[in-house]
N, C-alpha and C positions, 0 to 999 in steps of 0.2 A: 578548537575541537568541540563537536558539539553531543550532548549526549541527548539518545534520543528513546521513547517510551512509546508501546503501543497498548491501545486499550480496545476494547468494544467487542470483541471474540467472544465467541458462546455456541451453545446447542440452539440450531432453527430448522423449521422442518423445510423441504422444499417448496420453494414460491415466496419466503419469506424474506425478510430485508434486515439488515443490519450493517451500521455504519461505524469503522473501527476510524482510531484519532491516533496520531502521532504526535506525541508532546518536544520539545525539545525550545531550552534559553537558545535564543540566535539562530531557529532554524532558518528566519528571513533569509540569512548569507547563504543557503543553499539548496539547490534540484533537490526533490526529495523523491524518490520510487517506491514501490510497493511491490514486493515479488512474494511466491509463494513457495511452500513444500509440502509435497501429499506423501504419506508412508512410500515408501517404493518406487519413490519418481524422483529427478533431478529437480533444483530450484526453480522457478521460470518466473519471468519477468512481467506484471501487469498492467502497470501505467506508472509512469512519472510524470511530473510538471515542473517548469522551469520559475525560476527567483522569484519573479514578479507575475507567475503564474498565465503568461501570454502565450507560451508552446505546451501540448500533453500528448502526451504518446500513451495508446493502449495495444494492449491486445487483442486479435483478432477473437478468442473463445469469450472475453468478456464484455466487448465493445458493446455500447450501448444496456448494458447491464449493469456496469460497475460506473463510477464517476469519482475522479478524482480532483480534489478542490485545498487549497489554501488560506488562513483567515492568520496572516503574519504578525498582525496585530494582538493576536490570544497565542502567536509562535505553536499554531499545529495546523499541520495535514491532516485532512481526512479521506478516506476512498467509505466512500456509500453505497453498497453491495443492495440490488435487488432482483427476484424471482430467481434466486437461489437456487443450487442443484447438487444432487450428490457429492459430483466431481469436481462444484468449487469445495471441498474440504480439502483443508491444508492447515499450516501453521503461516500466518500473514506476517511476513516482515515490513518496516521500514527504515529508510536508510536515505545517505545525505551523501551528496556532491560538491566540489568546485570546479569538476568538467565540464564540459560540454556534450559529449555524446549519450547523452540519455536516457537511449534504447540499450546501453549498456551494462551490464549487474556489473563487470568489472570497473565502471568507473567510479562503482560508491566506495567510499572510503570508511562511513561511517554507520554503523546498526544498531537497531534495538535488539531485545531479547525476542519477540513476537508474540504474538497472540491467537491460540489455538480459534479456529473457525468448524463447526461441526456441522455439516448438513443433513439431516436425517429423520425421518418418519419414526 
C-alpha cells in the first residue's frame, strides 16, 4: 500500500500556472489520477497516466491546459496547471491504482489528503 502526498496548491490569479506534485515510496507500482472538488460540486475526474506513463487520459474542460507527467525515479506525479480560471478552483486530489480502467475514480484505491487550488483576481 502506498501513501501518497500532494503539494503545490495556492492563491493565482487567472491566466496563471501552477504545478501541484504527488509524493508517494512505490508510486512506480501504480496509475496515478488527479480529480478534483469545488464547494458545491461532485468530485470529477482529470487526468491519469498509466505505470510506465505510455497511456493518459484527460478531461475535456482541461485538455490542453493541464498536463499530467511522471518522473518514477524521484517516485512523483505531477499535473502542471496553466492559464488558470476561476472554475479550475477545487481541492486537487491524488490518488493510486493497480487496475486498469483509468477513466475511473472508483478504481483508486489509494488517496492523499489534497491540496487546496484557488483561482482568483
Amino acid at each position: 500500500q502506498v501513501q501518497l502526498v500532494e503539494s503545490g496548491g495556492g492563491l493565482v490569479q487567472p491566466g496563471g500556472s501552477l504545478r501541484l506534485s504527488c509524493v508517494g515510496s512505490g508510486i512506480s507500482r501504480y496509475a496515478v489520477a488527479w480529480s478534483r472538488q469545488a464547494p458545491g460540486k461532485e468530485r470529477e475526474f482529470v487526468s491519469a497516466i498509466s505505470r510506465d506513463g505510455g497511456d493518459i487520459y484527460n478531461r475535456n474542460s482541461t485538455r490542453g491546459r493541464f498536463t499530467i507527467s511522471r518522473d518514477n525515479a524521484k517516485n512523483t506525479v505531477y499535473l502542471q496547471m496553466n492559464n488558470l480560471k476561476p472554475e479550475d478552483t477545487a481541492v486537487y486530489y491524488c490518488a493510486g491504482t493497480e487496475g486498469e480502467r483509468l477513466w475511473r475514480l472508483g478504481e483508486y484505491a489509494y488517496w492523499g489528503r489534497g491540496t487546496q487550488v484557488t483561482v482568483s483576481s
